[in-house]
C-alpha positions in Angstrom: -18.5 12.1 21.2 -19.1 16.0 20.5 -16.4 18.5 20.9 -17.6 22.0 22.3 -15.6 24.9 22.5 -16.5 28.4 23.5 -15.2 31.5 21.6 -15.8 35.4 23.1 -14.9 38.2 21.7 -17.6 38.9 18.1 -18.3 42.3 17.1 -20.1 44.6 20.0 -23.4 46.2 19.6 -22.8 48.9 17.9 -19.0 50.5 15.9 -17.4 53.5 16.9 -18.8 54.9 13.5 -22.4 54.3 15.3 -23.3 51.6 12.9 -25.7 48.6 14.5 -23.3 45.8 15.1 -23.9 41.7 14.7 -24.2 41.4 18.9 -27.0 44.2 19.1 -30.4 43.6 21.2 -32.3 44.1 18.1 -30.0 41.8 15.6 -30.8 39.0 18.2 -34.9 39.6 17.9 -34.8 39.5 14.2 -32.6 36.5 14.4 -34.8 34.7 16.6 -37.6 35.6 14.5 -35.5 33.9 11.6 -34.9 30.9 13.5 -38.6 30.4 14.9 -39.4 30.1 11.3 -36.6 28.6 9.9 -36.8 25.1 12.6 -40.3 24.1 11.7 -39.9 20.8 10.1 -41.3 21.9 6.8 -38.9 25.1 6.4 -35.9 23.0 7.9 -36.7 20.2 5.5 -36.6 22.7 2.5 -33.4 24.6 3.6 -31.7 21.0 3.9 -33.2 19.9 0.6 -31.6 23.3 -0.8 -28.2 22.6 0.6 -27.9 19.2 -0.2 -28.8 19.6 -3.8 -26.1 22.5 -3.7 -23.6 20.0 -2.6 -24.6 17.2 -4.4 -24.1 19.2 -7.8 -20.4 19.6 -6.6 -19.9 16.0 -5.4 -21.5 13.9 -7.9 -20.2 10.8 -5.4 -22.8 11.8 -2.7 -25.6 10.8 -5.5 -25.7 7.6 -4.2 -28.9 6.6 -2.0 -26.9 5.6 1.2 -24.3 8.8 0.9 -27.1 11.0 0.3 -29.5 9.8 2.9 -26.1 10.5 5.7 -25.3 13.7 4.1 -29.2 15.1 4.9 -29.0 13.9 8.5 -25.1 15.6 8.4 -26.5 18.6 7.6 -30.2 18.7 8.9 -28.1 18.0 12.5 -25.8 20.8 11.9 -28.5 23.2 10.8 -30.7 22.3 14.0 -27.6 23.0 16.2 -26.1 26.1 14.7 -29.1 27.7 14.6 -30.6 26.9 17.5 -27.2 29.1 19.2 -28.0 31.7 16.7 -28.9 34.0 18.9 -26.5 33.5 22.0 -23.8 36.0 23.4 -21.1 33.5 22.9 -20.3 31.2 20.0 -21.1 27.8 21.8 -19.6 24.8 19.2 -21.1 21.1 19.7 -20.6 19.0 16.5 -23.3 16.8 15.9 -23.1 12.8 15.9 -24.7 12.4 12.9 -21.6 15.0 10.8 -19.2 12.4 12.9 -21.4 9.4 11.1 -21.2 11.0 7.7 -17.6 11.2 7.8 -17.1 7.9 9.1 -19.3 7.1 5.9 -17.0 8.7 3.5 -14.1 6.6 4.9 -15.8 3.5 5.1 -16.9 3.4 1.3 -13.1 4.0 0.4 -13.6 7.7 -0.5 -10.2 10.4 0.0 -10.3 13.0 2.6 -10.2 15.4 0.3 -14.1 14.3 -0.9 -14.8 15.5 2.8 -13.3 18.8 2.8 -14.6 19.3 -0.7 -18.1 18.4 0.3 -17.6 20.9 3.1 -16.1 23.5 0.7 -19.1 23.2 -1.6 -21.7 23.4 1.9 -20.1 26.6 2.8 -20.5 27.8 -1.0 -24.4 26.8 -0.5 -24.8 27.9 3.0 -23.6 31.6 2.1 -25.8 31.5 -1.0 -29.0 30.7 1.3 -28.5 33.5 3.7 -28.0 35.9 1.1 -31.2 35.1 -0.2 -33.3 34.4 3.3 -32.0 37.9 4.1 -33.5 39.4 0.8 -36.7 37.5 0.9 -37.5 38.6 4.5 -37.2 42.5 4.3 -34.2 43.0 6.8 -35.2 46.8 7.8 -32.0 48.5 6.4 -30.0 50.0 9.6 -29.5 46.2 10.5 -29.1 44.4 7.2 -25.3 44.9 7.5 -24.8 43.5 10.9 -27.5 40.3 10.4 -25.6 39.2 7.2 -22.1 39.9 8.9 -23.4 37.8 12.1 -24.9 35.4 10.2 -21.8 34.9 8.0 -19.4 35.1 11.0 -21.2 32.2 12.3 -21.6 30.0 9.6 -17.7 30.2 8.4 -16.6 29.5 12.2 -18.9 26.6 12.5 -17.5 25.0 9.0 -13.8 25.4 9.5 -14.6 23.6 13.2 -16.3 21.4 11.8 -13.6 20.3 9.2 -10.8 20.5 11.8 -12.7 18.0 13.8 -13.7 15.3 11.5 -10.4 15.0 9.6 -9.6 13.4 12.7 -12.8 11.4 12.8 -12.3 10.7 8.8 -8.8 9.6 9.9 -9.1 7.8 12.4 -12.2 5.6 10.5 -10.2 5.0 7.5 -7.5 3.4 9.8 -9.6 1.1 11.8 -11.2 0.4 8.2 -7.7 -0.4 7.0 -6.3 -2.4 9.9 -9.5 -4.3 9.9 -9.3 -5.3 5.8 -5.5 -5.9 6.2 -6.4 -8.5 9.1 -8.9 -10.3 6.8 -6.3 -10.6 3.9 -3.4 -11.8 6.9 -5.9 -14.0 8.3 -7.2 -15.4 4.8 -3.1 -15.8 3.5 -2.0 -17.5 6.3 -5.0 -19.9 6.1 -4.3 -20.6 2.8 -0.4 -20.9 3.3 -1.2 -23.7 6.0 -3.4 -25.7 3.1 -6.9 -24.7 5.1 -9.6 -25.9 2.5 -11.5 -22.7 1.8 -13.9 -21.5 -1.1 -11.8 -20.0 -3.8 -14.3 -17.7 -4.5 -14.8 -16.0 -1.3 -11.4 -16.2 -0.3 -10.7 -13.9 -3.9 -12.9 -11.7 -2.5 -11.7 -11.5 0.9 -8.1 -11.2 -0.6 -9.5 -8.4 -3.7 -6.9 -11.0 -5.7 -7.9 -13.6 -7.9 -6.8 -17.1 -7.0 -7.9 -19.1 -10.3 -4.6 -18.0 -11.8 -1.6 -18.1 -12.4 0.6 -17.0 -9.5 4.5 -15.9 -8.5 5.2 -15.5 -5.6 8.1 -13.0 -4.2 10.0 -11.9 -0.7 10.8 -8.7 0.2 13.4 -7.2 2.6 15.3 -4.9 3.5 18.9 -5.1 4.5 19.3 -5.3 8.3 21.7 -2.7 8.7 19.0 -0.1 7.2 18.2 2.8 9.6 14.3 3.8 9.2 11.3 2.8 11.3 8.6 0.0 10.6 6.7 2.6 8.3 9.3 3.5 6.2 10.4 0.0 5.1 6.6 -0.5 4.7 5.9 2.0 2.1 9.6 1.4 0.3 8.6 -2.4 -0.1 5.3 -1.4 -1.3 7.1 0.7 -3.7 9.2 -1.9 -5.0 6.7 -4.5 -4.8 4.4 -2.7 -7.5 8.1 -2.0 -9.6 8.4 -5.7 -9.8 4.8 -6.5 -10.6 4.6 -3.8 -13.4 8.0 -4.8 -14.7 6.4 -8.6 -14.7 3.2 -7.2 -17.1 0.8 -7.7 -14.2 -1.2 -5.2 -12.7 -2.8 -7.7 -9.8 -0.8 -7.8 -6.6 -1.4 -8.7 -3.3 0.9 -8.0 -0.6 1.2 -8.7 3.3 3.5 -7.5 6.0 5.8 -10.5 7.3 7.8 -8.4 9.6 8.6 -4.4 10.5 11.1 -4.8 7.5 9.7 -7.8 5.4 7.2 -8.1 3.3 5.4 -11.9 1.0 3.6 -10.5 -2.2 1.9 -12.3 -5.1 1.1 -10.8 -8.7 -1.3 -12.5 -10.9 -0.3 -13.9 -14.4 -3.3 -14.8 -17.0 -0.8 -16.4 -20.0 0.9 -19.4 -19.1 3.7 -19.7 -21.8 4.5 -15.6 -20.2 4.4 -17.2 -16.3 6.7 -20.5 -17.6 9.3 -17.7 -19.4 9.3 -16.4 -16.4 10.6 -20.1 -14.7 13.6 -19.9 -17.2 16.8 -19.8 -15.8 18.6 -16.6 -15.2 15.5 -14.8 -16.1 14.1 -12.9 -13.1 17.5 -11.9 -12.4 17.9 -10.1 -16.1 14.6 -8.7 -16.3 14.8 -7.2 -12.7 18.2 -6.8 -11.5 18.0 -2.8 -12.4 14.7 -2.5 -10.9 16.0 -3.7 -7.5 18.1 -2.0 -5.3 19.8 -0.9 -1.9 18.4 -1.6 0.7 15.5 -4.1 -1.1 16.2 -7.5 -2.0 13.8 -9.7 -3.6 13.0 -13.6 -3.9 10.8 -15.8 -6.4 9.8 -18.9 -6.7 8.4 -20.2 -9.5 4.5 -19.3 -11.2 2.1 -21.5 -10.5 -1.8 -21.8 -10.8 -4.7 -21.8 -8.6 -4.5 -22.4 -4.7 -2.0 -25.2 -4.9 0.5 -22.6 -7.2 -0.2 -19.8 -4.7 1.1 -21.8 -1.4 3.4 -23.8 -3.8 5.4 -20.9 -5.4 5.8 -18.9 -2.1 7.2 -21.8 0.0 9.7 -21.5 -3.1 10.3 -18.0 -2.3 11.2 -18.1 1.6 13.4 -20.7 0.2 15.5 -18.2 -2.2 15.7 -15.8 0.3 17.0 -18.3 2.8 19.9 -19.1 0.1 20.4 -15.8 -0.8 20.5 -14.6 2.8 23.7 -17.4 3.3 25.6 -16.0 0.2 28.9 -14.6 0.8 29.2 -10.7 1.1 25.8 -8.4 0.2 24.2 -11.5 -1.6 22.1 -10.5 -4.8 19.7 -8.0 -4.9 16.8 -10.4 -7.1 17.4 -14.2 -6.3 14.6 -16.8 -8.3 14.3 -20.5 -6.9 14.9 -22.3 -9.9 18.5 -20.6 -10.3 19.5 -22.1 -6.5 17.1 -25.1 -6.2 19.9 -27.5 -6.3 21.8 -25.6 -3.7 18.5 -24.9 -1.6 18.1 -28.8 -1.6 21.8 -29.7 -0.7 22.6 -27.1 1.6 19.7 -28.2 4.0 22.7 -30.3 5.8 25.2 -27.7 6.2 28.3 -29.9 7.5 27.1 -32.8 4.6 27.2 -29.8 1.9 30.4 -28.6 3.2 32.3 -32.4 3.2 30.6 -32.2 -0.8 32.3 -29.3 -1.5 35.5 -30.4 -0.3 35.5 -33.6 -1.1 34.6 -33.8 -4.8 36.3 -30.1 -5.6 39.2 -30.5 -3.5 42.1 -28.3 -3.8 39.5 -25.8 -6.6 37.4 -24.8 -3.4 40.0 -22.7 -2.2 39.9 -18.6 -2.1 43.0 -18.1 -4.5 43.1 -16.8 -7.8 44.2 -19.9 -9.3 41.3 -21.8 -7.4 38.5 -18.9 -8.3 39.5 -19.1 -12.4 39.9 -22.9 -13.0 35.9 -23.4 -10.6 34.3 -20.8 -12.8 35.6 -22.8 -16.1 34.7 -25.9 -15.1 31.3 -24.5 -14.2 31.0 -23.2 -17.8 32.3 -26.3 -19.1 29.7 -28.5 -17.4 26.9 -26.0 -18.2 28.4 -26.3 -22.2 27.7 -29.9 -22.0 31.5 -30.3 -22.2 32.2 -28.5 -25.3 35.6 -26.4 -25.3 34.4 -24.4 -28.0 31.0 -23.3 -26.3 32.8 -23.1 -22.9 35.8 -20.8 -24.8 32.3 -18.5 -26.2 31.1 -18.0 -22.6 34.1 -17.6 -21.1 35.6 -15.0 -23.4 38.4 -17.6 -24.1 40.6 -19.3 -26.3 39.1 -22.8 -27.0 42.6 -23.9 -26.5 43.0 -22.1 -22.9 39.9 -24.4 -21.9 41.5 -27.8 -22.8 44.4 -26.0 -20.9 42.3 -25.7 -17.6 40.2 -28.9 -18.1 43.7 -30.9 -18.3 44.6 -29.5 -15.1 41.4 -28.9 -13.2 41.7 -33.3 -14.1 44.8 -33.3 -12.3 43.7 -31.1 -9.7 40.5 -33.8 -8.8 42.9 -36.9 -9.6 40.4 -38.1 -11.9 38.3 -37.5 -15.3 35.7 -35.0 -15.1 32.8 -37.5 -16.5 33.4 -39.5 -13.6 32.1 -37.3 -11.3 29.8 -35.0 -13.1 26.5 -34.2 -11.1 28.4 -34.2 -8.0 30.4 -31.9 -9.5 27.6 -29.8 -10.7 25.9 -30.3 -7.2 29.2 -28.9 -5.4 29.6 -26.2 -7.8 26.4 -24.5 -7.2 26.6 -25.1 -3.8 30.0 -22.9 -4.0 28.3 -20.4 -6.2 25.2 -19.3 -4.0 26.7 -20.2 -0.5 30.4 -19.4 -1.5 33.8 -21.4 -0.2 
């Protein structure tokens, strides 16, 4: 709908230096001699032709046939309304519909506000241009020229600043239903994916504006709970950090939907396969992303995948991570990758059976203690060595001979040989390592 406002107060008929002024009786009669003229359809058609080619030559984007056809009804609507109040004791503003369509236009074809306001800019530019001219070419008798142009220019200035005041908020308010409406097609097309709907991989690319016949991983964002800030602000930091990690990765695809008012599922595209299975290595995300990460975000991968199958596949990896990270002891890590707490993931799905593993098969080394902390961490390393003192001794910064000095009593500590018991061993220790004691 139009907004109309009425503004008092121009310049009176005449100035105390006795100078004709804009409101004069004899102003208005040339003016509505300029009008008469100027509103037949051929003369209208050719001042609107003028104006547009004016702005045009500014905004090479309104070139296009659609834009171009709105902008001539934009400003063939504004030039029948301005001037038909030309000549009117009071300055009576009512935007057009068809200026409200053109805006709605520019935010609809994904254009920036500021492509309104400098189409705008540039129609002022034009508009002040014509009127110089119209005034030459029509022999304004001299004791009025100065108060026609100055009404003429008072008008046309109010009625473009107006006019941009009003439809930033139609431009706004446009490019947010535009927004909402494309984010629910992405939600709607994820989720249907997620669920394993069977849908056209093509169309749902399209819908999504990312490829699915690639290779895919899959991350969770979030923030930590105790992080002050509204929904918008933890929308625009994960945003932020979701296009760190995807540029840190050596992708420039991402697609990313809200899960919460402080969460957030993203996917980034991968072409090379030997790059996305590097990726899968272990340890890997965590190097190549743990100084891009930080308070309040927290981040979770699972592990690349192609096609469809890869893009459901590695994010129901993902929520896993973050539920495992999310149940480690203290702040929990920052960047946590499926593959590095699969096995934990998978055992700790019982909590009271994980719990009897730990305790049974590590006995008195799941304790808190010094003692208990050192000799876990070494047999850890051992196991991860494939039992080799020397490699264990490497990794741990150690005397070889300080290793077979903690094997021996980590052995007495279980009451058995470590070979007897190795993967449940292994399986306890990780549990201890991403859940904690």
């Amino acid at each position: 709908m139009s907004k109309v406002q009425s503004l008092e107060g121009e310049s009176g008929a005449a100035d105390p230096r006795g100078r004709i002024g804009p409101n004069s009786a004899v102003v208005r009669d040339w003016l509505a001699d300029y009008v008469f003229e100027t509103m037949r359809t051929e003369t209208l058609e050719q001042v609107v032709d003028r104006l547009d080619g004016a702005i045009v030559a500014r905004v090479p984007e309104l070139a296009d046939r659609d834009m171009s056809r709105d902008l001539a009804a934009s400003t063939r609507a504004h030039a029948r309304t301005m001037l038909s109040g030309l000549t009117s004791d009071t300055f009576e503003f009512a935007l057009p519909e068809e200026a409200h369509a053109f805006a709605r236009t520019i935010a609809r074809r994904g254009f920036d506000l500021r492509l309104l306001l400098r189409t705008y800019h540039a129609g002022m530019e034009a508009v002040l241009d014509y009127m110089t001219d119209a005034v030459e070419q029509r022999d304004v008798p001299q004791e009025i020229e100065r108060a026609v142009m100055l009404r003429l220019f008072e008008r046309s200035t109010k009625w473009v600043s107006m006019s941009v005041e009003l439809l930033t908020d139609t431009y706004m308010e446009e490019r947010e239903r535009v927004l909402r409406a494309a984010l629910n097609r992405r939600t709607e097309t994820v989720h249907a994916l997620l669920s394993g709907e069977e849908m056209d991989a093509d169309q749902a690319s399209i819908r999504l504006g990312y490829r699915l016949g690639q290779q895919h991983l899959a991350f969770v964002l979030w923030t930590d709970e105790s992080e002050p800030g509204g929904e918008g602000e933890s929308t625009g930091l994960l945003d932020r950090a979701a296009a760190r990690v995807a540029a840190e990765l050596g992708s420039a695809r991402l697609l990313t939907v809200p899960s919460g008012a402080s969460g957030m599922w993203a996917w980034t595209g991968l072409d090379d396969a030997a790059h996305a299975a590097g990726l899968a290595g272990p340890g890997k995300l965590e190097r190549l992303l743990a100084a891009h990460v930080s308070a309040p975000v927290r981040v979770a991968f699972g592990v690349p995948a192609a096609r469809a199958g890869g893009f459901r596949s590695s994010h129901r990896e993902a929520v896993a991570a973050r539920h495992v990270a999310e149940l480690a002891p203290g702040d929990g890590p920052r960047v946590t990758a499926y593959r590095d707490v699969e096995i934990a993931y998978l055992a700790g799905s019982d909590v009271a059976a994980m719990r009897g593993l730990i305790h049974r098969e590590l006995r008195e080394l799941a304790g808190t203690d010094a003692t208990a902390v050192r000799l876990r961490r070494t047999l850890h390393a051992y196991l991860a060595s494939h039992r080799s003192p020397e490699a264990t001794a490497k990794l741990l910064g150690v005397h070889k001979n300080t290793v077979r000095y903690r094997i021996q009593r980590i052995e007495e500590m279980l009451g058995h040989p470590i070979e007897q018991r190795g993967l449940p061993l292994e399986v306890a220790l990780a549990c201890v390592e991403a859940y904690g004691v």
